[in-house]
N, C-alpha and C positions, 0 to 999 in steps of 0.2 A: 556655557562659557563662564569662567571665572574671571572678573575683572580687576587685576591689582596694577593699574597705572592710572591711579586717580591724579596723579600730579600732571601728568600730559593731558587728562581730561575730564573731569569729574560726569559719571552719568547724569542724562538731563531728567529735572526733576517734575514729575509729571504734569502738578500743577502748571509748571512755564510750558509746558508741551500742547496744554490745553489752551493756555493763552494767544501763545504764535498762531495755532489752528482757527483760531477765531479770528483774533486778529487781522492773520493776513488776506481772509476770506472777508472782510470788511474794511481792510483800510482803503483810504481813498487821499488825494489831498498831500502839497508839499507844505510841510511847515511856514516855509521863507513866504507862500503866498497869503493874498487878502480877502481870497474869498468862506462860503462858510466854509467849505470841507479844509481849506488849507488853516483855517482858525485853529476847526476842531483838531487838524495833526499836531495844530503848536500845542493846544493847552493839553494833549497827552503827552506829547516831548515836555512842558514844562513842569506838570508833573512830576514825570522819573526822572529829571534831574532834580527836583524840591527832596525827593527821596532818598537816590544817592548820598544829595549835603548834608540831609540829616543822618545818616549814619557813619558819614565821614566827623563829621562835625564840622563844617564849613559854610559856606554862602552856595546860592545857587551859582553865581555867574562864576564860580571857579571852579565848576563841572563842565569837562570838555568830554561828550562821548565819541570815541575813535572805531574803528573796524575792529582791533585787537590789542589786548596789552601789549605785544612788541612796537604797535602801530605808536600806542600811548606812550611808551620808553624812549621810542626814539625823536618824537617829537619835543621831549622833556630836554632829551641828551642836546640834541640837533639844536632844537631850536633854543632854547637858553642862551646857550654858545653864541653862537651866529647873535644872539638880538644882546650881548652884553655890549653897557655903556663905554666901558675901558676896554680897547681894544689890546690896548700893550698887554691886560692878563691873560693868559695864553696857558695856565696850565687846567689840566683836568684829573682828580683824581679819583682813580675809583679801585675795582678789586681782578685778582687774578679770575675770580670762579662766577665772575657776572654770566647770568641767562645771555645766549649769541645775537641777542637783539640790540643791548646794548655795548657788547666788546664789538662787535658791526658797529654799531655808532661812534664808540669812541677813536677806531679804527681810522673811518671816514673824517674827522676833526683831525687825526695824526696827519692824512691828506692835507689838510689845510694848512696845516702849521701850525697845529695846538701841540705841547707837552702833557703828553699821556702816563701818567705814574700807575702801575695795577700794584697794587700792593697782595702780596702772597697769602694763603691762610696758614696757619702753625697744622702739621702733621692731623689734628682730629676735625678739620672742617672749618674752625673759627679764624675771620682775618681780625689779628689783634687791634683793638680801637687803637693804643697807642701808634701802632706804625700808621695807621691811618691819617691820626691828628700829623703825628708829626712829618707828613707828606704834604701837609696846608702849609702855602707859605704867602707872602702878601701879592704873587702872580697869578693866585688860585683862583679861577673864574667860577667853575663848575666842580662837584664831587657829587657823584654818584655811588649809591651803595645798596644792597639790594637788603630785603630785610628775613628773607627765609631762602637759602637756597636750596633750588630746585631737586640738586639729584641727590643731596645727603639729608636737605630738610633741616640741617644747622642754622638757627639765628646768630645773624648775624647785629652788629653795633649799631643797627642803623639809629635807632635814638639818642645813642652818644653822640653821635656825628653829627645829626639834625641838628640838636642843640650848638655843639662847639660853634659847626658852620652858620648859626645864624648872630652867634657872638661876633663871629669874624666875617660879617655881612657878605659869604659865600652861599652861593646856592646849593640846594640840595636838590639830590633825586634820590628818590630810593623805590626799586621796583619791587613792590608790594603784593604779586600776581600769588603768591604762594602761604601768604599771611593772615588775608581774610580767611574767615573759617577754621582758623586752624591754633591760632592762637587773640587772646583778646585785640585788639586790631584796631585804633583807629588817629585821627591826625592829634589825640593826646601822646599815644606812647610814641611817636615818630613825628613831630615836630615839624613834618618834610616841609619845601618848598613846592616842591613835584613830587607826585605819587602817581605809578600807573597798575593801572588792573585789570583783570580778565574773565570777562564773564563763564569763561566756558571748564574755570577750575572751578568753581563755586557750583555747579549745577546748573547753568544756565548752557545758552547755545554758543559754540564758538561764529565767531563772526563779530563781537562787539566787546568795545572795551571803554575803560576811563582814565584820562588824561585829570588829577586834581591840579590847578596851576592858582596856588596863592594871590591874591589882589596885589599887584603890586612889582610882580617878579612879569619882566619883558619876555616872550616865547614869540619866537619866528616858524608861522604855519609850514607845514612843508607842501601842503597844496593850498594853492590861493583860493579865495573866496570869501564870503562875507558871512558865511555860517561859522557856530560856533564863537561869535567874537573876533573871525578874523584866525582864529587857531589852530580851525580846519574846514578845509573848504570841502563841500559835497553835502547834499539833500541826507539831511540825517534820515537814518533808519527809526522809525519812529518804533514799531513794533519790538525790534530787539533792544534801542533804549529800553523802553517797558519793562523786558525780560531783564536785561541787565539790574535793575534795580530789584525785582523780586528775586535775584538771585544771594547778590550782596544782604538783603535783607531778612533771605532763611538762613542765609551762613553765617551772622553773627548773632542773631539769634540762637539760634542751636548748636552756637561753637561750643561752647563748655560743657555739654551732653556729651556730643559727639566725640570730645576729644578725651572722656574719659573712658567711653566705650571700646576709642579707637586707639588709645594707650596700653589698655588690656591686652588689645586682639596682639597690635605690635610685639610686646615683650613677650608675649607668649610663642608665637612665629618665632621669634631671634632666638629663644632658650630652647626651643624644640630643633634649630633646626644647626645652632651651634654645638648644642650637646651629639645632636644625631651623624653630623658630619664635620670629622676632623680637621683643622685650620683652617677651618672656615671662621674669617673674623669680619668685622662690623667697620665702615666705610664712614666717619665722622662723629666720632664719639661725644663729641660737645654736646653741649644743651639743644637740642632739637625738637620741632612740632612731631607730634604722634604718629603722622600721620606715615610717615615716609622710614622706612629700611633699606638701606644701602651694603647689602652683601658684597665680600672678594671670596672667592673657592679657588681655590691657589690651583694653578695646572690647568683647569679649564678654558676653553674657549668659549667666553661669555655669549657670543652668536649662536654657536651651536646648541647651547644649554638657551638661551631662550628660543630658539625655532624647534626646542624639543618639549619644552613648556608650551608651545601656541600649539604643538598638534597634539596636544593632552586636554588643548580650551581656555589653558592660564595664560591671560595677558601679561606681562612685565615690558622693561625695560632697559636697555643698556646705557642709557643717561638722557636728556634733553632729548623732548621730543624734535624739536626743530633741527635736529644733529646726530636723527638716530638710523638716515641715510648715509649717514658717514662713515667708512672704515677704519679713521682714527680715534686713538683710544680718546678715550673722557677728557676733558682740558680743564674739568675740576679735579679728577682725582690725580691727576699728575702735577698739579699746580700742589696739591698736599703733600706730593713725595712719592706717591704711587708708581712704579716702574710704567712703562708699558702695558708689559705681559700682565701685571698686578693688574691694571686698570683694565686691561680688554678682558680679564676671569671675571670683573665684577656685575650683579645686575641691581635693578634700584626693581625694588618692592611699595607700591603705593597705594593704602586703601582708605576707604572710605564710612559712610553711615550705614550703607546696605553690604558694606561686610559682618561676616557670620563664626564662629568658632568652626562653624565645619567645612568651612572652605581655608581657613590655618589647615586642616588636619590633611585638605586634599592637598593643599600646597606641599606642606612639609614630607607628606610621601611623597610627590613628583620629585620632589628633589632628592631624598635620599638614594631612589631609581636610577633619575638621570646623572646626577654629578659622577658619578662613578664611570658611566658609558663616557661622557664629555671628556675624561682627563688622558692626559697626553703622555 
């Protein structure tokens, strides 16, 4: 099996594979209690969180570990909102091409009575900083912006925004799930108020993520309880913290290896397989992480060309994993101008450190094969 949708899941890195295995075969003990085993769960819980802050560059006590980064996003979205001091500010601003965890958030605040502004991206993936700033206005509660998107892998502004918005004593979020690892990464170049992240793109296990919530900025838990500060309630997961943190901690370590290895592999896929097959063009041309290739093959049916790839062994994608149940087309790439039909031809290509030049080579024949059988 060939596996290029490292952005829905990075493989788990075996190191962390050996640790959960040990791990879970010896934990014992809930952190929140007093006796020894519940001691020894806190001082490994406090631990990987000492570890996360250090690579964030933060405090500990502004490490909140959640279930998942959507968990992390919407608690950021959700709960900011809901615990602001001025209640008359009511808008929220964020982007047309947010991951579905958080346009589901901002969605549910439209329920309430919040103003919801998404601002568009221009035609190649990027939403312009300016239309962003100038969607801040002194009603602005919350803005939200993510800093790598998922299906194109375009950076986006989020460190312009960070900044403006803490000029303009607005909070920030920006969903950071796709950043680690992949470009240099941490609360210098992004400013946030809120950061959420996911252990299970980095090489770790899905199941656990990180909520960073600045000292000072109010967040309302969405489940009650007295873990985490009050910011999420339930008996943390002591063993996947753990992994969480050796995860974030080989990904920014090895990001600038990787991502020149992983530049390579891309550009070479994209000129083998645009020269190979005819309009065939590239899905967010802006400045993007290495990591990610967003193919359109005009005329095809992006479904049938990837269930023609998985019985060849090549994993891909048709956009966001958490939306790849869905029969409607991408709601990024039509928020770029993408028709429909454009957008349901296109698949999203996503690799990783244990990609190889010879899995480009098997790629770029499977396609040359399939897209031809696929077109309509």
């Amino acid at each position: 099996m060939l596996y290029w949708d490292h952005n829905a899941g990075a493989p788990l890195l075996p190191e962390i594979a050996r640790h959960l295995s040990t791990a879970f075969a010896q934990a014992a003990g809930n952190p929140s209690s007093v006796h020894q085993a519940g001691r020894n769960a806190r001082r490994h819980l406090d631990q990987a969180r000492e570890r996360v802050a250090k690579v964030l560059g933060c405090t500990p006590r502004e490490i909140v570990f959640t279930g998942s980064g959507s968990e992390a996003a919407a608690i950021a979205v959700l709960g900011a909102y809901r615990a602001r001091k001025d209640k008359s500010k009511r808008r929220v601003v964020t982007t047309a091409i947010e991951h579905p965890c958080v346009l589901g958030a901002v969605t549910a605040l439209e329920e309430e009575g919040a103003e919801v502004i998404r601002v568009a991206p221009n035609s190649d993936g990027a939403v312009p900083a300016q239309a962003l700033i100038d969607a801040l206005n002194d009603q602005t509660a919350l803005c939200s912006v993510q800093w790598v998107n998922n299906e194109t892998g375009v950076i986006q502004p989020a460190g312009e925004l960070a900044r403006v918005c803490a000029q303009r004593k607005i909070v920030f979020h920006s969903d950071a799930v796709q950043a680690f690892g992949r470009l240099p990464a941490s609360l210098r170049e992004v400013p946030a108020d809120l950061l959420s992240l996911s252990a299970h793109k980095l090489g770790g296990p899905a199941g656990v993520g990180v909520l960073f919530g600045r000292r000072g900025v109010n967040v309302a838990g969405l489940t009650p309880g007295h873990q985490e500060n009050g910011r999420r309630g339930g008996t943390q997961a002591v063993a996947m913290s753990e992994a969480m943190a050796m995860a974030l901690e080989h990904a920014v370590a090895s990001q600038e290896v990787t991502s020149v290895k992983v530049a390579s592999l891309r550009d070479q896929f994209e000129r083998a397989v645009l020269t190979a097959i005819p309009g065939t063009t590239v899905n967010g041309t802006a400045e993007r992480v290495a990591s990610t290739c967003n193919l359109q093959f005009p005329g095809v049916d992006g479904e049938a060309l990837l269930i023609g790839l998985d019985l060849e062994g090549i994993c891909v994608s048709t956009g966001a994993a958490c939306a790849s149940g869905s029969l409607s087309p991408s709601h990024v790439l039509m928020a770029m101008g993408r028709s429909a039909e454009q957008a349901s031809g296109s698949l999203r290509f996503s690799i990783g450190a244990s990609t190889t030049e010879e899995e480009v080579a098997t790629v770029v024949q499977a396609l040359i094969r399939l897209v031809p059988r696929n077109r309509g």
